[in-house]
N, C-alpha and C positions, 0 to 999 in steps of 0.2 A: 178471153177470160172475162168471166160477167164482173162486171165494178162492183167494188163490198160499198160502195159511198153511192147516196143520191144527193142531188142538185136541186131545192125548187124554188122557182123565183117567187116573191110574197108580194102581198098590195101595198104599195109604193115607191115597188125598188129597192126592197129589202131580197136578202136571198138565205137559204135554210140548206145546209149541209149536215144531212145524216149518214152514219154507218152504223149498224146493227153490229153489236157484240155479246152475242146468245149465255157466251162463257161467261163475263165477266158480272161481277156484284155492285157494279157502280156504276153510273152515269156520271159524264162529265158536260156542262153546258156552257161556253164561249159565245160574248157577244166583243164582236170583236167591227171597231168603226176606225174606218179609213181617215187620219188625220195626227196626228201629231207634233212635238215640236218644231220642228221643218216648216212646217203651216204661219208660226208666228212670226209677227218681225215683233223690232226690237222692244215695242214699246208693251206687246203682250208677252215677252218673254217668259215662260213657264207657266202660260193658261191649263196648257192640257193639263198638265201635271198636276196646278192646281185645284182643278175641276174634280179628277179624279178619286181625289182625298177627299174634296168636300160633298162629293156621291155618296160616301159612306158614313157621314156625318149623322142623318137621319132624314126619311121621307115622311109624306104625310099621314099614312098610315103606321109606319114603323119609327116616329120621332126623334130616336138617337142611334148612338153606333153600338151599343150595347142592344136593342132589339136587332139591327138587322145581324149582329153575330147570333145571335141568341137563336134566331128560326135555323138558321144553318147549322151552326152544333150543336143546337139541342138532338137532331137527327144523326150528330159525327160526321158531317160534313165539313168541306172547307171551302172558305169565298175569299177570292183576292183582287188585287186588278194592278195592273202594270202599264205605262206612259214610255210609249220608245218613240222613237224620232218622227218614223210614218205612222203609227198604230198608235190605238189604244184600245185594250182589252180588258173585261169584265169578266171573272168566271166562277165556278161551282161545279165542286165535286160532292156528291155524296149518293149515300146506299140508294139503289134503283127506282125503289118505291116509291123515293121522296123528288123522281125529278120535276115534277109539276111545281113543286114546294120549291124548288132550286130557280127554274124557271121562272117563277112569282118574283122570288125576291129580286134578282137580277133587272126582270124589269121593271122594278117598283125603285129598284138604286137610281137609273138612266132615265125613268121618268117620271118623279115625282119626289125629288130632290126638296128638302126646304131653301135650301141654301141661306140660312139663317145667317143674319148681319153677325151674331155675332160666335158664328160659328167661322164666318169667313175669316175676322181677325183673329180668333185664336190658332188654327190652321194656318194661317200665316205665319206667325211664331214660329210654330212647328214646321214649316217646312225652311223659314231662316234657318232655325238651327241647324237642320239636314245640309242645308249647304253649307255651313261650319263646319259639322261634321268632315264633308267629302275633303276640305280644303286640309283636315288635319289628319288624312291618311292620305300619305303622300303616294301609296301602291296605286291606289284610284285618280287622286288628282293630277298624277302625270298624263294619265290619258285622256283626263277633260283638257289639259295644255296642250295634247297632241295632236290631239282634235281639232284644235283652235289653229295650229299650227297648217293641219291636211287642209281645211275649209276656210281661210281666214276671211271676216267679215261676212260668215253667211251664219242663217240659222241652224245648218248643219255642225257647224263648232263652237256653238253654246250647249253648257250642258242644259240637259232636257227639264231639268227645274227652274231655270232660268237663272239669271243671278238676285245678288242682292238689292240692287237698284230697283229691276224689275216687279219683282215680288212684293216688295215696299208696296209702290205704288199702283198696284194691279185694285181697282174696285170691283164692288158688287155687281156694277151695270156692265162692265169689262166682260167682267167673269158669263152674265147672261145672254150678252149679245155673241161671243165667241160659243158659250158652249149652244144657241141656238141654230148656228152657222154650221158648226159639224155635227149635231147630234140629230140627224136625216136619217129618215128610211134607205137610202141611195145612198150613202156610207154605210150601212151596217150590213154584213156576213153574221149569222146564227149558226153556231156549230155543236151538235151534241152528237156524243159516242159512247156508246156502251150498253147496255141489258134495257133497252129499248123497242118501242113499235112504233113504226112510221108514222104510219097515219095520223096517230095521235099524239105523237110530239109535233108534225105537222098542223095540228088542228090549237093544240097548245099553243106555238107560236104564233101564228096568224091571231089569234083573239088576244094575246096578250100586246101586241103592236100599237104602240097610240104616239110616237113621233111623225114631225112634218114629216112629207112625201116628195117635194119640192126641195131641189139646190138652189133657189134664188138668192143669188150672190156670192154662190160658190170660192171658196178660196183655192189657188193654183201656186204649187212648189215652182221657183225658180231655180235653177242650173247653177251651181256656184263654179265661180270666175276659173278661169287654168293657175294654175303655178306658176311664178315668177322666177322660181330655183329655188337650192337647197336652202332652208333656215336650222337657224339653230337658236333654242328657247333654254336659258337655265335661270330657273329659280334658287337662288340661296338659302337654303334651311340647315340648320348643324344637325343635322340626321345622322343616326349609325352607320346607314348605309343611303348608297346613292340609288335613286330609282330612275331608271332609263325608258323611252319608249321612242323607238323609231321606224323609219315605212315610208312609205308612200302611195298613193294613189293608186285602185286597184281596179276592180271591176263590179258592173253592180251585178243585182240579181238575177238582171233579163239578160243577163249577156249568156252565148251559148259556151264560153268557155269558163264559166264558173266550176265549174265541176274539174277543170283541169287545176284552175287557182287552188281550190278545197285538197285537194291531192299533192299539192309546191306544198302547202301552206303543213299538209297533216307528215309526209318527208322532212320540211325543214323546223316545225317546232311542233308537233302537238303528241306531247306521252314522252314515256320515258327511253322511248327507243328513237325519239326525234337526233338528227344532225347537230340539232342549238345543245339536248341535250346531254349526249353524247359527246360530243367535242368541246362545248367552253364549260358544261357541270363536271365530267366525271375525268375526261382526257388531261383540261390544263387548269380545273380546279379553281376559277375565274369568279364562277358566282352561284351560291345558291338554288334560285330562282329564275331560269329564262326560258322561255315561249314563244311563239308566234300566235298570231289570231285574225283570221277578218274581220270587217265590217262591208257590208252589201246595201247600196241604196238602190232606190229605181232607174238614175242615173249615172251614179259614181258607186265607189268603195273606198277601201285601202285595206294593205299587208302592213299590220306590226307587227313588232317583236316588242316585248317588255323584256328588261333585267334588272334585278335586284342586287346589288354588288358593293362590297368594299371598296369605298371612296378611292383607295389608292388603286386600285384595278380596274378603275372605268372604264380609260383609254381603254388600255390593252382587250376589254368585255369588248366593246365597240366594237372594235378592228378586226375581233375573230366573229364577230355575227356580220359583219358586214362581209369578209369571205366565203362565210356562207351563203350570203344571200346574192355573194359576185357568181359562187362555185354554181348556182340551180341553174344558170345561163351560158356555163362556159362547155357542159359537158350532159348527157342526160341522166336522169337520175338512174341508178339500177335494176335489174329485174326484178329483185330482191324485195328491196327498197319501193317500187313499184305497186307490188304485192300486197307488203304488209299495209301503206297506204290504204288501198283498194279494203281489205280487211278489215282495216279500222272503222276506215269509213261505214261503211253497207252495216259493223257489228252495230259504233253508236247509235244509225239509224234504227236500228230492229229494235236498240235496247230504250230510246226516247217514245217507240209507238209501242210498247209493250202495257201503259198507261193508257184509261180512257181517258184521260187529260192532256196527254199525248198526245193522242191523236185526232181528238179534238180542235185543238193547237192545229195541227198538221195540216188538217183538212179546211180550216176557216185562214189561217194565214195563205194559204197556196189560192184559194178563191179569192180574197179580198185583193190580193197586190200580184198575183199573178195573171189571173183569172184564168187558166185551168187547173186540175187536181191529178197529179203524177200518182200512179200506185206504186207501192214500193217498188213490187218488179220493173215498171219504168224506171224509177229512179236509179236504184242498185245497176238498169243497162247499160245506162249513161256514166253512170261510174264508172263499168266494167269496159266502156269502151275508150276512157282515154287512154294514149299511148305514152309511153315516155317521152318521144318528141313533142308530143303536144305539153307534157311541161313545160319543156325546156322555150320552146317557142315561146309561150304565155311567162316565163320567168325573164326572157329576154326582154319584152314587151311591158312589162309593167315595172319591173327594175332598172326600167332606161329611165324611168319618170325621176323628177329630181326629189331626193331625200329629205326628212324632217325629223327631226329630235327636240325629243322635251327632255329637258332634267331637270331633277329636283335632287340636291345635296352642297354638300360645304365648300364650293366650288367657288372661286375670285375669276377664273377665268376659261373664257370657251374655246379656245384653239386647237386644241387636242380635239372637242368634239368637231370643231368644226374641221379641222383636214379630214378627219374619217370619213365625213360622208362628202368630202368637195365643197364647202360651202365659202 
């Protein structure tokens, strides 16, 4: 089958990922650079993230952040960008016509940034307060603790804004010499999809390119340390309810059995037809709110589960997720159960690339940190070929790893959590 996506490498180690979508009324355009919080130690703690805000601040053509929305929705388009651990991404969707227009701004954000003195302390402010924020919803900051808990003492279990400390004292010259170290021709994937022509979004790209070409002085992710055993984190807040998050250690992205993990993980919590929710929401009426979820690095991972629960039914939430998560290794999951997995899986996939933004997304994340690009029907194969032993296997193997819990609620004492998982 002939590939819907092309591949072309650009001048300087830049690379351009097109798919043609004849159908659709919109262009989606991703620049997407290899680098993220992971990158930083402690004393640059939340560069990226910083950086990213202050991209939108205003360039030298477009001076504030009310010009660079102002080009994109004057047309009804939308531009955003997002800071995750390894990546960071810049994007723009909007009606077809205008993806030159989409393309301009994008790289008028990433390179020609004013980064104005005093744009950089006011952003600052604002992203203090974001970290205030996340500390005063406890649903989210359980799993900035959990984090801290899976990776301890790496840049992987800081949140990706850094902390308070950090951000303080983060300068202007911090800020230039970091964002000049990642923002390379050779970190950047270009990815656009949708009512497009080669050629000339080809041609587009290349002329609009004006970043170094050169990695000198490259920065390199280090391996964060093994686990020492099971811990157990609780925060004291008088919350209504208790918020849990527990797991351990999982698999990263390159590993060949992720696709089995995605399958434990979509069986033991994701939907309403999951085991976590089936058995401790509707069977013993435990909690609200519980799930599982990965996270995938280049090197590592991990399996949570979250729950949301009435302080006096903690333990007892615990104890029945942790059976769960004993039961995926003691027996195989069923054909059934198998199945609908399998189903789930391949639907959300169809239903996230049904978007030129989607698949956008799809095709610039799988080049940048994978470096090849799966068609769905590859993917969907590899779905359709794990076995239910191959769960159980992968359930036994990443559930032997020692346990971590974060809590947050009206708790004097951790013994209850801590027998549930051994610790």
């Amino acid at each position: 089958m002939v590939s819907p996506h092309r591949v072309h490498a650009l001048p300087g180690g830049a690379r351009l990922v097109v798919e043609s979508m004849p159908e659709r009324h919109s262009t989606s355009v991703v620049l997407m650079f290899a680098g993220g919080s992971r990158l930083e130690d402690e004393r640059l703690a939340g560069v990226s993230h910083f950086i990213e805000h202050l991209y939108f601040k205003g360039t030298q053509r477009r001076p504030s952040s009310k010009e660079i929305a102002d080009a994109i929705e004057g047309v009804g388009g939308f531009i955003n960008a997002s800071t995750d651990k390894e990546l960071t991404a810049y994007w723009a969707r909007v009606p077809s016509e205008h993806m030159a227009l989409g393309l301009d701004v994008l790289f008028d954000v990433v390179t020609n940034s004013k980064l104005d003195p005093a744009d950089v302390e006011r952003e600052r402010m604002v992203i203090l307060e974001e970290l205030r924020m996340y500390q005063d919803q406890p649903q989210d900051y359980v799993q900035n603790l959990f984090e801290e808990l899976i990776w301890p003492g790496h840049a992987l279990g800081r949140d990706i804004a850094g902390t308070e400390e950090s951000v303080s004292r983060l300068t202007r010259d911090d800020i230039l010499e970091y964002a000049d170290a990642r923002y390379r021709l050779p970190n950047l994937v270009v990815g656009a999809a949708g009512s497009l022509e080669e050629t000339e979004t080809l041609g587009m790209v290349a002329t609009a390119l004006s970043l170094p070409g050169d990695l000198d002085g490259a920065l390199s992710a280090s391996p964060p340390p093994a686990l020492d055993g099971p811990r157990v984190l609780v925060r004291r807040r008088g919350t209504e309810q208790a918020h849990i998050c527990l797991g351990t250690r999982a698999l990263s992205y390159l590993h060949p059995d992720r696709y089995a993990l995605d399958l434990l993980n979509t069986v033991l919590g994701e939907g309403m037809s999951s085991r976590l929710f089936l058995n401790i929401r509707e069977r013993l009426g435990l909690a609200y709110d519980v799930h599982s979820f990965t996270q995938k690095h280049r090197d590592t991972g991990y399996l949570g589960v979250y729950i949301g629960v009435d302080p006096s039914k903690a333990a007892d939430a615990v104890n029945a997720a942790m059976a769960e998560l004993r039961a995926l290794g003691e027996s195989e999951v069923s054909p059934e159960e198998l199945t609908r997995a399998k189903e789930f899986t391949k639907g959300r996939l169809r239903l996230e690339l049904e978007t030129t933004n989607g698949v956008a997304f799809w095709l610039t994340y799988q080049e940048l940190l994978l470096g090849e690009i799966k068609s769905i029907d590859e993917e969907v194969a590899l779905v359709d070929g794990v076995t239910a032993a191959d769960v159980r296997r992968v359930a036994q193997e990443v559930l032997g790893g020692p346990m971590q819990m974060a809590v947050i609620g009206p708790f004097t004492r951790d013994s209850a959590f801590r027998l549930a998982i051994g610790a």
